[in-house]
ZAMIGU-930469 format. One record per atom (N, C-alpha, C): x, y, z. Coordinates in pm, whole numbers, plus 50000, padded with zeros to 5 digits. Layout:
# residues N
XYZ;...
***
This chain:
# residues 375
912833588832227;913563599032304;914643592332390;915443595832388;916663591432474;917313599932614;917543597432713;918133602032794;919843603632855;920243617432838;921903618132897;921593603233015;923353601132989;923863590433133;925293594433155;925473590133282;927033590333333;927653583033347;928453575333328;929273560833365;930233567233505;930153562233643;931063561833755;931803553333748;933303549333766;933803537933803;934773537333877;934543531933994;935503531434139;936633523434153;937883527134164;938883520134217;939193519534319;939153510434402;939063511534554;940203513334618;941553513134525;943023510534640;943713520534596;944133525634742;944993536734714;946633531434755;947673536734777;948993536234854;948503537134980;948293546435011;947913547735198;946673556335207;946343553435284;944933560535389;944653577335411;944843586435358;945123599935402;944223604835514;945143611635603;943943610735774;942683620135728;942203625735634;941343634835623;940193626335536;940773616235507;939813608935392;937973599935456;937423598235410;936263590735420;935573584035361;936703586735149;935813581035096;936263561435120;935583554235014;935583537935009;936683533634982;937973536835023;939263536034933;940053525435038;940563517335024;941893506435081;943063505235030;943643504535135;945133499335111;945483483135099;945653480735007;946163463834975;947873464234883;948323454134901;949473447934869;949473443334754;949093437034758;948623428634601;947693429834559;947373435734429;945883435134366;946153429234189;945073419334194;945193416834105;944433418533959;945343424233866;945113436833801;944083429333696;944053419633627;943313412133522;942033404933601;942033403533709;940693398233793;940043411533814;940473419233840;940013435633889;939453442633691;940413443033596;939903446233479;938143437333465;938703423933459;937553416733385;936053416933476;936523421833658;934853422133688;934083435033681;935533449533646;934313458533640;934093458933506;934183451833398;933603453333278;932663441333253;932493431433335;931293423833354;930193431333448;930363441233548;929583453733631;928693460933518;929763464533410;929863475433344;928513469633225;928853458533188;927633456333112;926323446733196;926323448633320;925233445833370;924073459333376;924913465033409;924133482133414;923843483633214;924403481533180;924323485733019;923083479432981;922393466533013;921393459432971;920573464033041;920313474933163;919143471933197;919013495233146;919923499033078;919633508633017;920113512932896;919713503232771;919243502132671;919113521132591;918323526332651;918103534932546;918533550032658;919663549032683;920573562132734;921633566732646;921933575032595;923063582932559;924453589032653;925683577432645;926413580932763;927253595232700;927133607332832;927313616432813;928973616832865;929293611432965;930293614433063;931123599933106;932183598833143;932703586533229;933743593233298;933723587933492;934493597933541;934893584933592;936443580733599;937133572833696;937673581133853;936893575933963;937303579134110;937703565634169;938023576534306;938503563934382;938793568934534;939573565834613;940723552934580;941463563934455;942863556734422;943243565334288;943463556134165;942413557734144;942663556133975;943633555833873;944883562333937;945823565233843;946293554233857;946373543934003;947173533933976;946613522733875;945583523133810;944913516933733;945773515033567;946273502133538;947093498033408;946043509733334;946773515133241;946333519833066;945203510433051;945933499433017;945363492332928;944083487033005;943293487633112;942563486633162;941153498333154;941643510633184;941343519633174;940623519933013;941303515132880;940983512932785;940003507932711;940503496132797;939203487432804;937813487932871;937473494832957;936653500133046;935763510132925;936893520332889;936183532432793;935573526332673;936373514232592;935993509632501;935023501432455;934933495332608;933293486932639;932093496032642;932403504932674;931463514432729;930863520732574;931493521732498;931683532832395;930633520332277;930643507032303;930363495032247;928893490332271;928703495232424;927633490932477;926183500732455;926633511032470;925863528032445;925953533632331;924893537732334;925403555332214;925983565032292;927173570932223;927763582132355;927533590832229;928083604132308;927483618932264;929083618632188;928813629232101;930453632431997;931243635632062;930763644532183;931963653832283;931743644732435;931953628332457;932063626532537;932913628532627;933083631832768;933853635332864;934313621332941;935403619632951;936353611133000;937083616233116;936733616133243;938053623033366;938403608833435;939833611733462;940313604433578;941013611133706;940903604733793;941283608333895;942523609833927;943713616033975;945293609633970;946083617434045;947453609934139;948013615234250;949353617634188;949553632234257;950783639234144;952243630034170;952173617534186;953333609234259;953623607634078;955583606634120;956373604333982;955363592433907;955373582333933;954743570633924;953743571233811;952803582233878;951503575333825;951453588533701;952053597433755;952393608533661;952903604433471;953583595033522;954463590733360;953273584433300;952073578933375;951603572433266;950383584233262;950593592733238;949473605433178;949083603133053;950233601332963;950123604832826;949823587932784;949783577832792;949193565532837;947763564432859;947103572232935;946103574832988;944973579932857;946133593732827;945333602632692;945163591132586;946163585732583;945963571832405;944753563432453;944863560532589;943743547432640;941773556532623;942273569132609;940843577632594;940323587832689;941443589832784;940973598032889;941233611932815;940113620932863;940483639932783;940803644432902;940323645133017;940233655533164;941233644533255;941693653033289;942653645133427;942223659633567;941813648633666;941833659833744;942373650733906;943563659033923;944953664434006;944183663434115;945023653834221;944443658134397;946353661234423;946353679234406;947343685834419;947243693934576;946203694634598;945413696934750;946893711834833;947783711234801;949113724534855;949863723934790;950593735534731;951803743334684;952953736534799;953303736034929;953983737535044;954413722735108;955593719335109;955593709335201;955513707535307;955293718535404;954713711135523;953253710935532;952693719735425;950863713535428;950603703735381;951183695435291;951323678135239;951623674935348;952493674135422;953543664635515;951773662535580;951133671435627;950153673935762;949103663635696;948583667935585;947913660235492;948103647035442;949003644835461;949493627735469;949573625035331;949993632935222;949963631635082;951733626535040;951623618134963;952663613034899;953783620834862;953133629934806;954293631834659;954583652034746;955573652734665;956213670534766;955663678434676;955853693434701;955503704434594;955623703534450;957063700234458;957743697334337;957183689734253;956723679334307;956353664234296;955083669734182;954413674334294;953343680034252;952893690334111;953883706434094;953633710333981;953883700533831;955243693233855;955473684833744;954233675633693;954113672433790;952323664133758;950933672033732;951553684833715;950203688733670;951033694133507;952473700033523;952793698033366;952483689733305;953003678633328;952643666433234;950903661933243;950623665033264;949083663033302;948163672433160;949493688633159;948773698633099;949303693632895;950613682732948;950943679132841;950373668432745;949453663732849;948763646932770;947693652832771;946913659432810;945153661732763;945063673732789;944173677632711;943583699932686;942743702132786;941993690732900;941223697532999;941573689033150;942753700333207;943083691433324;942413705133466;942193696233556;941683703633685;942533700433806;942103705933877;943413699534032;942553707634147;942603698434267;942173702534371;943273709634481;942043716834570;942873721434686;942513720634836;942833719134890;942173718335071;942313730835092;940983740035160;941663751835214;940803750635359;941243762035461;941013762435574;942023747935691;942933750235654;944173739935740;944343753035831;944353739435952;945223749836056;946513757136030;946213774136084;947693779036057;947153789735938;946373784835876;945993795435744;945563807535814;945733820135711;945223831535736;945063837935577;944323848935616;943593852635501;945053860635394;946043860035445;946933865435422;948153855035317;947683842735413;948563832135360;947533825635288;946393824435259;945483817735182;945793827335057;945793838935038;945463846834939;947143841334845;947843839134903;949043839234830;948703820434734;948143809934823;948033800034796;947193800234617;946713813334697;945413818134526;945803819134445;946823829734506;947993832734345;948503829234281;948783812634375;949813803234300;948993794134214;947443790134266;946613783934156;946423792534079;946303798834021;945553811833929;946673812433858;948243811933855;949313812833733;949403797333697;948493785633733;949013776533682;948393772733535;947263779833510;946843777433419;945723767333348;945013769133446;943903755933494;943033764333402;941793760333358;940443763733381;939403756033444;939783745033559;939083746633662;939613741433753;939133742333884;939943741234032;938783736134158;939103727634220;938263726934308;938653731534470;937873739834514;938633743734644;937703731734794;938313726234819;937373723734949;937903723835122;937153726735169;937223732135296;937563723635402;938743718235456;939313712235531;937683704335645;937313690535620;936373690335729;936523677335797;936383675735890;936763669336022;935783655036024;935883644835939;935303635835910;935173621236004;933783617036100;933913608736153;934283596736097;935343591736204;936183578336171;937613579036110;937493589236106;939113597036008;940043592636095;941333595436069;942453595536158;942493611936206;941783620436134;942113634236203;940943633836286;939723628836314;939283628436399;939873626736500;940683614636501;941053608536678;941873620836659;943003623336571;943983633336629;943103652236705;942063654036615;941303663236705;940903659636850;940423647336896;939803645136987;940473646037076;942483641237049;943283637837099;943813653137156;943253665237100;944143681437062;945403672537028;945643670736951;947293671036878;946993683136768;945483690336700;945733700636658;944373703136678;944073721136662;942713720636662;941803728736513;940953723536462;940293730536279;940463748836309;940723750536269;939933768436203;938603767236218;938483785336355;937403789236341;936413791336270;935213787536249;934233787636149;934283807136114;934153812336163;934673830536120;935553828936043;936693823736062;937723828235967;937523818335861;936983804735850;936523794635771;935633803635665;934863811735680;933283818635666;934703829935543;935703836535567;936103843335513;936883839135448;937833827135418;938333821535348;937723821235219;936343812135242;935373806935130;935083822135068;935083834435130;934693846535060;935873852035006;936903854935061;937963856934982;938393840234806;938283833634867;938283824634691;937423831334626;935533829734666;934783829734578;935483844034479;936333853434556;936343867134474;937133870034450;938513861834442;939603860034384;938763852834220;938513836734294;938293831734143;937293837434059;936323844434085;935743849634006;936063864433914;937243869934000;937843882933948;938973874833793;939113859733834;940383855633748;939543849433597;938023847933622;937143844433519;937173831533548;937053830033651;936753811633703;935653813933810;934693815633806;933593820433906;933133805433932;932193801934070;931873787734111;930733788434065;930913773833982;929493766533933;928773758834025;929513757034114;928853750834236;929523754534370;929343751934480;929763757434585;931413754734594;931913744334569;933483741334604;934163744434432;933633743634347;933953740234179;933933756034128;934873758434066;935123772133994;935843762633828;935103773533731;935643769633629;935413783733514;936113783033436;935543791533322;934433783933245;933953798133186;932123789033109;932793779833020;932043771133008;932033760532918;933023749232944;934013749333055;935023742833117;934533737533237;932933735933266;932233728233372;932603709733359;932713707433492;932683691233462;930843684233426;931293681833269;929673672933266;929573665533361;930403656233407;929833646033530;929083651133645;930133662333711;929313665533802;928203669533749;928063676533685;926833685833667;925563672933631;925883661233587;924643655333583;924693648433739;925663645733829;924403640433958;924113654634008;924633668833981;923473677334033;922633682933999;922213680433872;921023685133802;920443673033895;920883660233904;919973652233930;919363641533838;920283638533753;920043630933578;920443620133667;920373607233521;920793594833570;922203594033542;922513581433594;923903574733647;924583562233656;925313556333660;925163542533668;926753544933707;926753535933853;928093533033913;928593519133924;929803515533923;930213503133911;931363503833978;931503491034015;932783491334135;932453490834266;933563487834361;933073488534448;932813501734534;931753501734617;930783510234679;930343519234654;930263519034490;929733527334403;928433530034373;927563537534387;926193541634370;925863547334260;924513546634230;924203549334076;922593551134110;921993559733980;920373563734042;919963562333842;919443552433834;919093550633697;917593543733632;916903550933592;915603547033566;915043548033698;914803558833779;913913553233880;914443545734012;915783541533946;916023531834076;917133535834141;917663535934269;918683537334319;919723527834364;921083526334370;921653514234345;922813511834405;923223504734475;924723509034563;925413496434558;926963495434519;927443484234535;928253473434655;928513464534642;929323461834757;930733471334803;930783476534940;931783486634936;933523478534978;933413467835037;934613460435059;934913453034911;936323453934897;936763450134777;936453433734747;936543429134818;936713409834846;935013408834865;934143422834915;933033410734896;932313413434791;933243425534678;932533427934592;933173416934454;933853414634484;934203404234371;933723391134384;933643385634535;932723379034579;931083379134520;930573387934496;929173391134462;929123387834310;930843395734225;930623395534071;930533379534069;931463367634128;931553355834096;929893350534054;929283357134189;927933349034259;926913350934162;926783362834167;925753372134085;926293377633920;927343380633880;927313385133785;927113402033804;927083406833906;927353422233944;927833425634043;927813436334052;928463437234265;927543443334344;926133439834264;925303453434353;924843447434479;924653456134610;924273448834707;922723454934761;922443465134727;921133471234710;920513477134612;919293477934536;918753484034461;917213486334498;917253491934429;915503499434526;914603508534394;913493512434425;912403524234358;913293533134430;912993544434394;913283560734404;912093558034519;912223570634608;911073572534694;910923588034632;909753590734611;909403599334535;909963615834636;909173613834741;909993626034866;911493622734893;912023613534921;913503614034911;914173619234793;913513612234683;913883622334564;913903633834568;912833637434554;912573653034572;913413659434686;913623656234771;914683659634865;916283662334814;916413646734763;917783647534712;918063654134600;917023660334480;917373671534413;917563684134424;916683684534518;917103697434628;918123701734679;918673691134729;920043689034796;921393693534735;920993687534592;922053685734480;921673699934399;920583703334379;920323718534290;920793730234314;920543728234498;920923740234534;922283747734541;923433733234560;924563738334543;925173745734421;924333743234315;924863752234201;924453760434179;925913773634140;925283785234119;923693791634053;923243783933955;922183781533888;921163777433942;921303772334033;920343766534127;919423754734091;917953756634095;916953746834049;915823754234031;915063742933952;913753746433893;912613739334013;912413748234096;911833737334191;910243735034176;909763736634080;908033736434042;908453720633935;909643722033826;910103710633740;910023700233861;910903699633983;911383686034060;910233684734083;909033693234173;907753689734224;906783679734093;906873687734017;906213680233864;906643665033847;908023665633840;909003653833838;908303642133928;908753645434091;908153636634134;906673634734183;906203643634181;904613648134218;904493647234369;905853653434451;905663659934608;906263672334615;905653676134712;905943689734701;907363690334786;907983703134738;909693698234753;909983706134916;909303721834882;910083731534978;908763738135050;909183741535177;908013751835263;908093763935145;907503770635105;907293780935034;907103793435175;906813793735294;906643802235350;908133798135403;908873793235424;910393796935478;911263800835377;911263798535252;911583800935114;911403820435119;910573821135139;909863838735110;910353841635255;911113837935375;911283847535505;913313843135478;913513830935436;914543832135369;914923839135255;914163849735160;914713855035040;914813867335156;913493871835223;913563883635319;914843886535349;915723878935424;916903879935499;918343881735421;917873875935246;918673881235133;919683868035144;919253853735203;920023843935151;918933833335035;918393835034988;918013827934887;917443837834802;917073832534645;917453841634554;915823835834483;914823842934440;913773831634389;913133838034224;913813831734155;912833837834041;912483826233968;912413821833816;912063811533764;912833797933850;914053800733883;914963791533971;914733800034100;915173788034197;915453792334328;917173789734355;917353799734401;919373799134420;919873802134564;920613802534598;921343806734723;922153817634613;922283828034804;922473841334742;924123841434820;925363846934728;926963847334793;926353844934938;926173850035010;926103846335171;925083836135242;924513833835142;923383817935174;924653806035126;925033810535075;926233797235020;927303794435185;926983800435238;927873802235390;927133792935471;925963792135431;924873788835560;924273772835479;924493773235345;924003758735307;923423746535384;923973740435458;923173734835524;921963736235657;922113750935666;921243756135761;920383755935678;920033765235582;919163767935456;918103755635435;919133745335413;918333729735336;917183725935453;917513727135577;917413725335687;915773728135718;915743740535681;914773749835722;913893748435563;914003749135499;912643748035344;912913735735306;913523724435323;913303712235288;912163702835337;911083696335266;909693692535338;910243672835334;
***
């Protein structure tokens, strides 16, 4: 019997820092592109030997942006991969990529090197919501890069920030209109959030501006969910709208909660049991490949209740929810209070039949929810 897998692979350097950001991403000057190819494909088959009998379902390049990543790297990455595993017929290939002229031309580059999905951090229509956002490339900048995007591969996606100061349900709804004629079948919306260590932190702390009320935040997220679902893009998960069958496999296996295997730096991966995280600074992760022959800087057992926790975590956000008697089975702890579960369906935010789900207005309260039936 064989088990789905995911291949992650992190590029850590972006152009600049965006003040809203948090993920593992740096700005460097020089990177060097053939030292950077050859250690995540020495990463790449360290993880490959110690899972032997997986079927790779998915490979998603993040970052940091990825787009600045040579073709021919990218190529090589997919082609190792494809060498090392059995992959599925309809494997999924996404990369990550910033609608800048630049990285845009090499789209169709990208499609020959093996990528199918490109998915767009297009984040506003508007130049002064980029300008605020600290994003590169202008409006303009922007649709062209999702043309050419729509011109090199058949499944492209693009994100959006919503809830920026200044929005109203008035001016959000128009932002809708303008994703919805572009011709996506899927979109990710996410909700402007105020991330410690950010640069918009200090600038909040500083009032140089202040977030949107959680009320009008609360109606935003309800006006999308019923826009995109009136347009036949309903959310498969709380931020992710897609038409059926236009779901991202990747995501959907870390939230089912399947295995994974990440490479790169500060990349995490949960495979066989084990959980796995790499060095997150670029220099000490190449440092590690010299030393070690990988970049990992922790690996561990699963803890059977953290597990069970963290599928929870990850189940609930999708529309579909979870099988929560399967996770209990899975790990053999018990996952959820069952008596806050039953005073939570009472109140009509959780949903409980063979699955347990969050109900449209439990999706508001998500982390209250987890809060309260998580054991």
């Amino acid at each position: 019997m064989t088990t789905s897998l995911a291949l992650y692979v992190h590029w850590p350097f972006c152009v600049n820092k965006c003040p809203y950001c948090d993920f593992n991403s740096h700005v460097r000057v020089n990177v060097e592109q053939d030292a950077w190819r050859d250690a995540l494909l020495a990463d790449l088959a360290h993880e490959a030997r110690l899972t032997p009998d997986f079927t790779l379902t998915s490979i998603f390049f993040g970052g940091g942006t990825p787009s600045l990543m040579p073709p021919e790297s990218v190529a090589a990455i997919i082609e190792s991969a494809a060498e090392l595993w059995r992959t599925d017929p309809e494997l999924e290939v996404t990369l990550e990529a910033n609608p800048q002229s630049a990285e845009a031309a090499k789209f169709a580059a990208l499609a020959s090197a093996g990528v199918n999905r490109l998915s767009l951090g297009l984040q506003r229509f508007d130049d002064a919501s980029l300008k605020f956002l600290g994003r590169m490339h202008d409006a303009g900048e922007g649709l062209r890069a999702l043309e050419a995007a729509q011109a090199a591969v058949d499944r492209v996606s693009f994100d959006l920030i919503t809830a920026l100061p200044g929005d109203t349900l008035e001016s959000f709804d128009a932002v809708l209109d303008r994703a919805l004629s572009l011709g996506t079948d899927h979109i990710s919306l996410y909700q402007l959030t105020i991330e410690p260590g950010t640069r918009f932190e200090t600038m909040v702390r500083k009032g140089e501006f202040t977030p949107i009320d959680e009320e009008l935040g609360a109606e935003l997220f309800e006006l999308t969910t019923e826009r995109m679902t009136a347009a036949g893009l309903p959310p498969y998960e709380i931020s992710n709208h897609a038409r059926p069958g236009q779901e991202s496999r990747h995501n959907l296996q870390y939230w089912r909660y399947g295995d994974y295997v990440g490479i790169g730096p500060g990349a995490h991966g949960r495979r066989g049991g084990m959980r796995t995280m790499r060095h997150r600074k670029p220099e000490n992760f190449l440092s590690a490949m010299a030393r070690n022959g990988n970049g990992l800087v922790e690996e561990a057992a699963l803890d059977p209740r953290e597990a069970a926790r963290e599928a929870l975590v990850m189940g609930l956000r999708l529309s579909e929810g979870l099988d929560v008697n399967a996770i209990e089975q899975r790990f053999g702890v018990a996952a959820v209070d069952r008596d806050a579960v039953a005073l939570l369906q009472d109140k009509g935010l959780l949903e409980r039949g063979d699955r347990l789900r969050l109900t449209q207005h439990g999706r508001l309260l998500n982390d209250a929810i987890l809060a309260e039936i998580a054991l």
